[in-house]
ChimeraX commands (.cxc) that place a marker at each C-alpha (Angstrom):
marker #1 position -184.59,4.90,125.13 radius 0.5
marker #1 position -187.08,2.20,124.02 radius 0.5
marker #1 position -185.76,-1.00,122.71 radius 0.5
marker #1 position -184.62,-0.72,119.43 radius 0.5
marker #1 position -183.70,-3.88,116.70 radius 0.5
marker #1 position -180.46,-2.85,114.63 radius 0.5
marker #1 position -179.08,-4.71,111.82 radius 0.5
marker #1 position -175.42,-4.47,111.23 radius 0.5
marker #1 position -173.96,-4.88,108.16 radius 0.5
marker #1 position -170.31,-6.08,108.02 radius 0.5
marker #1 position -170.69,-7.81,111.48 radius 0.5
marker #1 position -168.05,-10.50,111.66 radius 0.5
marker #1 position -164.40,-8.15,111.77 radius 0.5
marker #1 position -163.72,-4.99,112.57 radius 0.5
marker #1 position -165.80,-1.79,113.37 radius 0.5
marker #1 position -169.25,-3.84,112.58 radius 0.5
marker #1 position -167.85,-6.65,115.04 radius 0.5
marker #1 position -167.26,-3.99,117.90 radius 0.5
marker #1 position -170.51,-2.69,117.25 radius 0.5
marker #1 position -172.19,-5.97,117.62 radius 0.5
marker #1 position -170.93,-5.80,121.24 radius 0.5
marker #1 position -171.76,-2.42,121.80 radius 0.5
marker #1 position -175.47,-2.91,121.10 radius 0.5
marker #1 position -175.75,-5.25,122.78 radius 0.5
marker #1 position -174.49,-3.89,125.89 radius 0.5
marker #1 position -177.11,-0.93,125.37 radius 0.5
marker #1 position -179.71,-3.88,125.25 radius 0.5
marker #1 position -180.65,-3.83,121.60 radius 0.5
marker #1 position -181.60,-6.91,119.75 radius 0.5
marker #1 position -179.19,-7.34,117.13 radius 0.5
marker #1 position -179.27,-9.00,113.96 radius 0.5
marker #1 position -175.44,-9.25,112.28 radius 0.5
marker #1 position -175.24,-9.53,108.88 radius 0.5
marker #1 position -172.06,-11.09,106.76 radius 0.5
marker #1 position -170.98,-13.27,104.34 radius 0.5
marker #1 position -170.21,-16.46,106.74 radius 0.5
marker #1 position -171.64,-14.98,110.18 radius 0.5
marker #1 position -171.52,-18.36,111.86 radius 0.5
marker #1 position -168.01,-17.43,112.39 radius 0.5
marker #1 position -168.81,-14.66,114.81 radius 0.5
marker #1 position -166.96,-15.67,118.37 radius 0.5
marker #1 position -170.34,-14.54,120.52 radius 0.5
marker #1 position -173.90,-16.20,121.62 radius 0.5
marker #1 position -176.11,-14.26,123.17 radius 0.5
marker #1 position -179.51,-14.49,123.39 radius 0.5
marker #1 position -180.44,-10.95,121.48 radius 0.5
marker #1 position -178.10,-11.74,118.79 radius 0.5
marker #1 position -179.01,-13.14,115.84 radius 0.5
marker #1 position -176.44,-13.99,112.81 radius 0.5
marker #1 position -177.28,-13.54,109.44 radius 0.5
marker #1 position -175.59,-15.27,106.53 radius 0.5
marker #1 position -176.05,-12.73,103.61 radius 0.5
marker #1 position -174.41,-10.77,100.44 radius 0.5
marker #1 position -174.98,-7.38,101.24 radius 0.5
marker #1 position -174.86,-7.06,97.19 radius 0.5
marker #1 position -177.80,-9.13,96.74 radius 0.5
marker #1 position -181.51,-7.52,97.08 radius 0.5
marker #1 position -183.35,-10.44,98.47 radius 0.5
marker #1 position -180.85,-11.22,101.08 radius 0.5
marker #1 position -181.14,-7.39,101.77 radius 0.5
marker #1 position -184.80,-8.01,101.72 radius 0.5
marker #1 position -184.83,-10.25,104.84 radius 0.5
marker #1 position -182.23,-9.06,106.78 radius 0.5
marker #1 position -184.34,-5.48,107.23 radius 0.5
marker #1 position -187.46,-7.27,108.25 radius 0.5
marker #1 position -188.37,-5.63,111.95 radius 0.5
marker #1 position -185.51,-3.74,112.18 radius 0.5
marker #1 position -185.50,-0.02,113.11 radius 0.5
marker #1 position -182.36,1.30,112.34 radius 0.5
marker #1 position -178.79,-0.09,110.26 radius 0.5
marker #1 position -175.56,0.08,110.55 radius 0.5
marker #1 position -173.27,-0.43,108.14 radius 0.5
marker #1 position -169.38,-1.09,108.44 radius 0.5
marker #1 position -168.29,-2.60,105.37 radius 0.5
marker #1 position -164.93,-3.84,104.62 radius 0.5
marker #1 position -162.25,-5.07,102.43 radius 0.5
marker #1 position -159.64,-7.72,102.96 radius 0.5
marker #1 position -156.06,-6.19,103.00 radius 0.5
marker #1 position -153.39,-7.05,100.45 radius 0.5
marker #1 position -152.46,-6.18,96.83 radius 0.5
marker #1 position -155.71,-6.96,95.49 radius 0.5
marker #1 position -157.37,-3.84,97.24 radius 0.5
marker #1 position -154.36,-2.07,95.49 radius 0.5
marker #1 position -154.41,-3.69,92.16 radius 0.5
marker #1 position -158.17,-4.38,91.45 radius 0.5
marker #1 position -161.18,-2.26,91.11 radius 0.5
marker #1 position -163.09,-2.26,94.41 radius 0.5
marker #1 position -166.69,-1.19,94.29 radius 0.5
marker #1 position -168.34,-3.68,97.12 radius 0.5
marker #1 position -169.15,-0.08,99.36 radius 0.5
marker #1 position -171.04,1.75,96.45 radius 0.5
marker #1 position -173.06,-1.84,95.07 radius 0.5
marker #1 position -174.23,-2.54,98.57 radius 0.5
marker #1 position -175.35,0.30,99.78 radius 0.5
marker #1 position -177.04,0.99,96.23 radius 0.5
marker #1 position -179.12,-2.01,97.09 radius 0.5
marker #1 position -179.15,-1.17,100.75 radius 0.5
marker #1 position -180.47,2.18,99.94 radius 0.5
marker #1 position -183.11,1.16,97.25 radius 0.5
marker #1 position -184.64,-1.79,99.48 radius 0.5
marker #1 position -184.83,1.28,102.80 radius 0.5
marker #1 position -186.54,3.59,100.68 radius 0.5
marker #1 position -189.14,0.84,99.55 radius 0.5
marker #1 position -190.01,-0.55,103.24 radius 0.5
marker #1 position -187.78,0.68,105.54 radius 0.5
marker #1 position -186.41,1.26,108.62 radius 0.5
marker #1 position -185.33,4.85,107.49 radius 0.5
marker #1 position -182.60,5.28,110.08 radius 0.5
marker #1 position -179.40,4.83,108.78 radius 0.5
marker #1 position -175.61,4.82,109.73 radius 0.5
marker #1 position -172.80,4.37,107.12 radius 0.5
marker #1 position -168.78,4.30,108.05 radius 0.5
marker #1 position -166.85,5.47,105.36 radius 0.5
marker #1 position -163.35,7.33,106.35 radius 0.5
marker #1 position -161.30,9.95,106.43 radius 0.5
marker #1 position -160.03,10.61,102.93 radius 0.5
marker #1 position -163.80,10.49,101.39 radius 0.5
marker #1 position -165.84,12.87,99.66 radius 0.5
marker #1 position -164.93,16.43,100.91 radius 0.5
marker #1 position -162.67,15.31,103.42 radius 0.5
marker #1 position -160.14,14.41,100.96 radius 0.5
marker #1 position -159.39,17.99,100.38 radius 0.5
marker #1 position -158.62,18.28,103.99 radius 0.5
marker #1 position -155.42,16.49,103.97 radius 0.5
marker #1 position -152.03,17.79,103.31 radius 0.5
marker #1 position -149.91,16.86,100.00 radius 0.5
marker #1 position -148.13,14.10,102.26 radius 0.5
marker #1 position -151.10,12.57,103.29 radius 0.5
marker #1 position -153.27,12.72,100.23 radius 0.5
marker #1 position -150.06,10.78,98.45 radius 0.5
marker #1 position -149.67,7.77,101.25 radius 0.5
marker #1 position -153.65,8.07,100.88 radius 0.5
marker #1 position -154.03,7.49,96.97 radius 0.5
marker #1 position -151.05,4.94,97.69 radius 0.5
marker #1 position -152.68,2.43,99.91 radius 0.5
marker #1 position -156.63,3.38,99.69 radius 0.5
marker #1 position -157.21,4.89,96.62 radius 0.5
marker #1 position -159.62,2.30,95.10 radius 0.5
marker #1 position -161.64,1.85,97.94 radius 0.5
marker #1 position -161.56,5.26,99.35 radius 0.5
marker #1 position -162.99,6.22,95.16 radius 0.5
marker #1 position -166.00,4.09,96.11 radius 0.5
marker #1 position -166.44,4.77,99.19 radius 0.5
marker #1 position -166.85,8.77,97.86 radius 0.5
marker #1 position -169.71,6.81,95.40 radius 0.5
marker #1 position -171.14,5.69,98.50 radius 0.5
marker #1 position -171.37,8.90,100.27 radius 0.5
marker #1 position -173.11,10.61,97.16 radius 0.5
marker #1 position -175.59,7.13,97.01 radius 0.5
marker #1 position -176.55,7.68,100.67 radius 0.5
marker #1 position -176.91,11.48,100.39 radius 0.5
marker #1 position -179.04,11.47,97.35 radius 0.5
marker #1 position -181.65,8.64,99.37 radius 0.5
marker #1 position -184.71,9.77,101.42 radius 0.5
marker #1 position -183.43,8.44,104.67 radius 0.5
marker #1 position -182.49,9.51,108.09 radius 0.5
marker #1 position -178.94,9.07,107.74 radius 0.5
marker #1 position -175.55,9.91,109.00 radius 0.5
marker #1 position -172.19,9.45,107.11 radius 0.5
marker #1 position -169.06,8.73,110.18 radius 0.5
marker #1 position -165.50,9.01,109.00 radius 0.5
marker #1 position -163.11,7.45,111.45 radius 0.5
marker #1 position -158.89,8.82,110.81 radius 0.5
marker #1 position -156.67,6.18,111.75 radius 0.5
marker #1 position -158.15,3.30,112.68 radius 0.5
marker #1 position -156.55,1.38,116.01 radius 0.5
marker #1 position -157.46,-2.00,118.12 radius 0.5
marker #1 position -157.41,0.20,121.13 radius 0.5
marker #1 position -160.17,-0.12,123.73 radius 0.5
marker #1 position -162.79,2.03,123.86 radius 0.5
marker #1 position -162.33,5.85,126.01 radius 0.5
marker #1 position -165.36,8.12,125.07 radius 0.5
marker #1 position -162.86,10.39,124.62 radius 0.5
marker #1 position -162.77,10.85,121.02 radius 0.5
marker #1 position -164.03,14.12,118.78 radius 0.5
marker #1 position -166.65,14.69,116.57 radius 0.5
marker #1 position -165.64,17.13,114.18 radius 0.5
marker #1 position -168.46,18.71,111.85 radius 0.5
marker #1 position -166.79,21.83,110.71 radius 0.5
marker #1 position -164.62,21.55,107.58 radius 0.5
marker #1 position -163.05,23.68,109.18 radius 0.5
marker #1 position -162.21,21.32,112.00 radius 0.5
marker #1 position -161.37,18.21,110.02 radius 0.5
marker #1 position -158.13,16.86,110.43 radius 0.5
marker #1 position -155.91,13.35,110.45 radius 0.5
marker #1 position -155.17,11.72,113.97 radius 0.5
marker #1 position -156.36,8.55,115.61 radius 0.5
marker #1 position -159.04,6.39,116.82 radius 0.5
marker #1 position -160.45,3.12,118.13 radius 0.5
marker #1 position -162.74,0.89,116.45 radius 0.5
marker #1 position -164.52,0.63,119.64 radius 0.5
marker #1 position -164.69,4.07,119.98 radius 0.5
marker #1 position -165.99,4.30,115.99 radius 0.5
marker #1 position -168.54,1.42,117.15 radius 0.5
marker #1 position -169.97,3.29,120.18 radius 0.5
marker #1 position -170.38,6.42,117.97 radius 0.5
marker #1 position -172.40,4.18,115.48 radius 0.5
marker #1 position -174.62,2.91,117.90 radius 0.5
marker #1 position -175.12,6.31,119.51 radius 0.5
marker #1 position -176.29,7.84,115.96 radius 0.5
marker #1 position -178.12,4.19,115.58 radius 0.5
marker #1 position -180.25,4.61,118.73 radius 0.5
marker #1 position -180.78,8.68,118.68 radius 0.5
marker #1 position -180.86,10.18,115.49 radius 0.5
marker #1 position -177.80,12.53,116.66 radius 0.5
marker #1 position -175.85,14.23,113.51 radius 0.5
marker #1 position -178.58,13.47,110.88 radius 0.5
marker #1 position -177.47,14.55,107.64 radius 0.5
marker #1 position -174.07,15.39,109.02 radius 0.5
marker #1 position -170.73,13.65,107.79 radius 0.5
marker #1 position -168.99,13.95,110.87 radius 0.5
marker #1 position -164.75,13.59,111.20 radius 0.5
marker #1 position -164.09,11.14,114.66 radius 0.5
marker #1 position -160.64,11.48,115.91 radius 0.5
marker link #1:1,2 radius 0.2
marker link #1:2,3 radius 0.2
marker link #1:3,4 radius 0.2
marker link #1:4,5 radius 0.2
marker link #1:5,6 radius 0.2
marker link #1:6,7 radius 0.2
marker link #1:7,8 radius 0.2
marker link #1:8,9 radius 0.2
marker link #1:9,10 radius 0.2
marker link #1:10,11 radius 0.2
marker link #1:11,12 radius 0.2
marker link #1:12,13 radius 0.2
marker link #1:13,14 radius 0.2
marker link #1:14,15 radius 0.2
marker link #1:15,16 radius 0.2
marker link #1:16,17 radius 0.2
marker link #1:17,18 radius 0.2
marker link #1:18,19 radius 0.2
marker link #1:19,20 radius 0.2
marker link #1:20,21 radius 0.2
marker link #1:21,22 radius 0.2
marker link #1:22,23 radius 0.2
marker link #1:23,24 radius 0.2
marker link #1:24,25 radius 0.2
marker link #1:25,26 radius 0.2
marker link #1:26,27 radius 0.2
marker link #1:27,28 radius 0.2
marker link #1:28,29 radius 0.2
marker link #1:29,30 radius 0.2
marker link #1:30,31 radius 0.2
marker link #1:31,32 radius 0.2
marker link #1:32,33 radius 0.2
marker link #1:33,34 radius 0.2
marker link #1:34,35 radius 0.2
marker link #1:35,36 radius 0.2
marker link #1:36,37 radius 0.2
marker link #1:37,38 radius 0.2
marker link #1:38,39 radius 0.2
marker link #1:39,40 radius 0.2
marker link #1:40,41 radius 0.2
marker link #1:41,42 radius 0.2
marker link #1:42,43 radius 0.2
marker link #1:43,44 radius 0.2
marker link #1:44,45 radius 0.2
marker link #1:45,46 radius 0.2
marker link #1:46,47 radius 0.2
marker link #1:47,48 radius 0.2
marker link #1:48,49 radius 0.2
marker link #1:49,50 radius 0.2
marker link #1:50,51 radius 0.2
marker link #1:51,52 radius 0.2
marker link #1:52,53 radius 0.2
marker link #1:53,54 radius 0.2
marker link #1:54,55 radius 0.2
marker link #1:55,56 radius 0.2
marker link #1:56,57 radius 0.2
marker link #1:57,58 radius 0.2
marker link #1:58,59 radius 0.2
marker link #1:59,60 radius 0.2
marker link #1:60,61 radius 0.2
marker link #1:61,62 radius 0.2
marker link #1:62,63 radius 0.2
marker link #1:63,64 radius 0.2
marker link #1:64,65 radius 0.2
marker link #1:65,66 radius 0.2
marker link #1:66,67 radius 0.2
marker link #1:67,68 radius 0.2
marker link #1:68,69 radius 0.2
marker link #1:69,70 radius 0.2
marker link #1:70,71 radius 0.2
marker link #1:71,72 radius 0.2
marker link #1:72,73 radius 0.2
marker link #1:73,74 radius 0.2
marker link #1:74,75 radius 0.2
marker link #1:75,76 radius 0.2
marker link #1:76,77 radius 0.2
marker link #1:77,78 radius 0.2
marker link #1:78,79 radius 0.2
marker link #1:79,80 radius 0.2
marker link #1:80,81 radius 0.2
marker link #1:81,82 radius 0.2
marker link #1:82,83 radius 0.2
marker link #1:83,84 radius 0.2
marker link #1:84,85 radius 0.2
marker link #1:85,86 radius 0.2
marker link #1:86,87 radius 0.2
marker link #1:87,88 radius 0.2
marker link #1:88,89 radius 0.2
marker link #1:89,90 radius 0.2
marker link #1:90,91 radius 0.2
marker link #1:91,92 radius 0.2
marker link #1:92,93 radius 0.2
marker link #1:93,94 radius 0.2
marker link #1:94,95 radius 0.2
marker link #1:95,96 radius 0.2
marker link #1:96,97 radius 0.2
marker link #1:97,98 radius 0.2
marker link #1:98,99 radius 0.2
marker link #1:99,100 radius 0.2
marker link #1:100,101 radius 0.2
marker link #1:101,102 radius 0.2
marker link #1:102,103 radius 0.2
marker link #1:103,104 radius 0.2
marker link #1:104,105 radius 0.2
marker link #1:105,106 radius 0.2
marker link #1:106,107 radius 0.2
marker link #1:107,108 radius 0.2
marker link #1:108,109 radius 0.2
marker link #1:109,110 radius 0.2
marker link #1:110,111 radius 0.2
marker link #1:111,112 radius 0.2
marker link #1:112,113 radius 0.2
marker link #1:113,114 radius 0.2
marker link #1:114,115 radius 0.2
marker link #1:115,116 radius 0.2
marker link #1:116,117 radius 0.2
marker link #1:117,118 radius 0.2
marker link #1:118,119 radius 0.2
marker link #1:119,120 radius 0.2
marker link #1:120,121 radius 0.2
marker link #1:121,122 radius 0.2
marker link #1:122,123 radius 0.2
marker link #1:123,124 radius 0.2
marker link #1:124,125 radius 0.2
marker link #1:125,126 radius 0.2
marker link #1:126,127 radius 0.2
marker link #1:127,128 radius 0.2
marker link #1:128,129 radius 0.2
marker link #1:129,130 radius 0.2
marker link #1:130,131 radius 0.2
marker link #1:131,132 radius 0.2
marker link #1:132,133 radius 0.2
marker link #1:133,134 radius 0.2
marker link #1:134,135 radius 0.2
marker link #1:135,136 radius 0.2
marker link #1:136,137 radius 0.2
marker link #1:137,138 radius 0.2
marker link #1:138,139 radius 0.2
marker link #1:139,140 radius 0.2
marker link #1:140,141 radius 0.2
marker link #1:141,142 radius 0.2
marker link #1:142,143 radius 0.2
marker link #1:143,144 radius 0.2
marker link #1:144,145 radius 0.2
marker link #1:145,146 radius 0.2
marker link #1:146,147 radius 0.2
marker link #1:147,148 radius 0.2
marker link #1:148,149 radius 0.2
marker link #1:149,150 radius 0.2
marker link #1:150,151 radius 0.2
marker link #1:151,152 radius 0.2
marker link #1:152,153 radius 0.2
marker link #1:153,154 radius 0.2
marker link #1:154,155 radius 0.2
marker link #1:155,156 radius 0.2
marker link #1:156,157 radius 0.2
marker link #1:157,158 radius 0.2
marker link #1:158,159 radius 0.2
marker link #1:159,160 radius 0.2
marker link #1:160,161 radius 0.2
marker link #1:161,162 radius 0.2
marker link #1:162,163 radius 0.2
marker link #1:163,164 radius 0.2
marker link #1:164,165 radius 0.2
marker link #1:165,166 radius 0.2
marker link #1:166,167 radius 0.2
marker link #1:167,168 radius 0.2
marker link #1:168,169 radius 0.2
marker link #1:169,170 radius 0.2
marker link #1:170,171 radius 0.2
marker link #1:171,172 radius 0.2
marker link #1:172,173 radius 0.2
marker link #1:173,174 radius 0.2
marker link #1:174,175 radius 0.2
marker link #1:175,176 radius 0.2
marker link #1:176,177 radius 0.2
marker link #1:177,178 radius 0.2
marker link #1:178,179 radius 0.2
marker link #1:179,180 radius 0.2
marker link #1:180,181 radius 0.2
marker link #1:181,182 radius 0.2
marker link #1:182,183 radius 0.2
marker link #1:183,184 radius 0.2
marker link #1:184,185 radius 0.2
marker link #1:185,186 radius 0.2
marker link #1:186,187 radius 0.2
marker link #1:187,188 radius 0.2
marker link #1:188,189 radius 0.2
marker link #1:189,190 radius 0.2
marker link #1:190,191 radius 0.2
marker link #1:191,192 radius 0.2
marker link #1:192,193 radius 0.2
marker link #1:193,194 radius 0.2
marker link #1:194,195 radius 0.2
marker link #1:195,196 radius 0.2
marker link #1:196,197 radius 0.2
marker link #1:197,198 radius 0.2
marker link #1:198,199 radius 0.2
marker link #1:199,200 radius 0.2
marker link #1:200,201 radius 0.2
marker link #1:201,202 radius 0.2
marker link #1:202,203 radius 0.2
marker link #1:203,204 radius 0.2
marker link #1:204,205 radius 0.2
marker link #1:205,206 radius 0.2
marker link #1:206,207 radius 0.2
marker link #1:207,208 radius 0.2
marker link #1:208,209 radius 0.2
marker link #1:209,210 radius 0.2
marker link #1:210,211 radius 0.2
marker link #1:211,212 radius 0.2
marker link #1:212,213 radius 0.2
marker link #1:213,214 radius 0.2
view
């Protein structure tokens, strides 16, 4: 594998966070991009924060100079506002994400979105789907937009839905499920989401697949 520069979108919590780490260890350069990324806990000297909307074109603009592939892993703060309010931060980024790619590049592209989006909605059983529309129906609507946004684009790009998302450490042990067929609920890290991203990231695996991790 040749060196590669990866920007990650959605870097300071969460999945991106993890994958910050994880690229790192597979000696990428890594440029992390969020809305206060001075507040990520980690120096290193192939790290570079980035202080952006990921709403905002020009800020979108700068963050994808000499970069070769992106990763984004997107979130929402929990609470009754996710439950209450219209959320459409996953389908407006990745609009402008998408548009700026297409223009200049890189064309490599990773995208989390869940289990519960697009297709995979129709995978679940009555009792899930319920809790589902319960807790994540806003953001899980746009993050279906999303999907369609990314699959429509030009790019090189893989969609990964995660299940259940846990702080557990990372195992390797987790599946990739393509089939429909296949899909179904159960559990994983975020570390072992983040390796998965970085995998895709750094070797075009599953390209225009939507893959299930559990």
């Amino acid at each position: 594998m040749k060196h590669r520069n990866l920007l990650i979108i959605g870097a300071s919590k969460g999945i991106g966070r993890r994958a910050v780490d994880c690229a790192l260890e597979r000696g990428c350069s890594v440029r992390a991009m969020a809305r206060d990324a001075g507040k990520i806990n980690l120096e290193h000297e192939r790290l570079e924060k980035f202080s952006g909307d990921a709403t905002d074109a020009d800020d979108v603009r700068r963050a994808l100079e000499g970069i070769d592939a992106v990763i984004v892993a997107i979130g929402v703060l929990a609470g009754i506002t996710r439950l209450l309010r219209p959320v459409t931060v996953f389908s407006r980024a990745t609009e402008v994400l998408v548009d700026e790619m297409d223009a200049t590049g890189p064309k490599r592209l990773v995208v989390v979105t869940g289990y519960g989006a697009g297709e995979t909605r129709g995978a679940m059983n009555a009792v899930e789907e319920l809790g589902h529309t319960i807790l994540l129906g806003r953001a899980y609507a746009d993050k279906s937009v999303q999907e369609k946004i990314v699959e429509r684009s030009s790019l090189d790009w893989t969609i990964v839905r995660p299940t259940i998302l846990t702080n557990g450490r990372a195992t390797g042990r987790y599946r990739v499920l393509v089939n429909p067929e296949s899909w179904r609920n159960g559990f994983i890290s975020r570390a072992d989401v983040a390796h998965f991203l970085v995998e895709c990231a750094l070797d075009k695996k599953y390209l225009h697949e939507a893959p299930v991790l559990n």
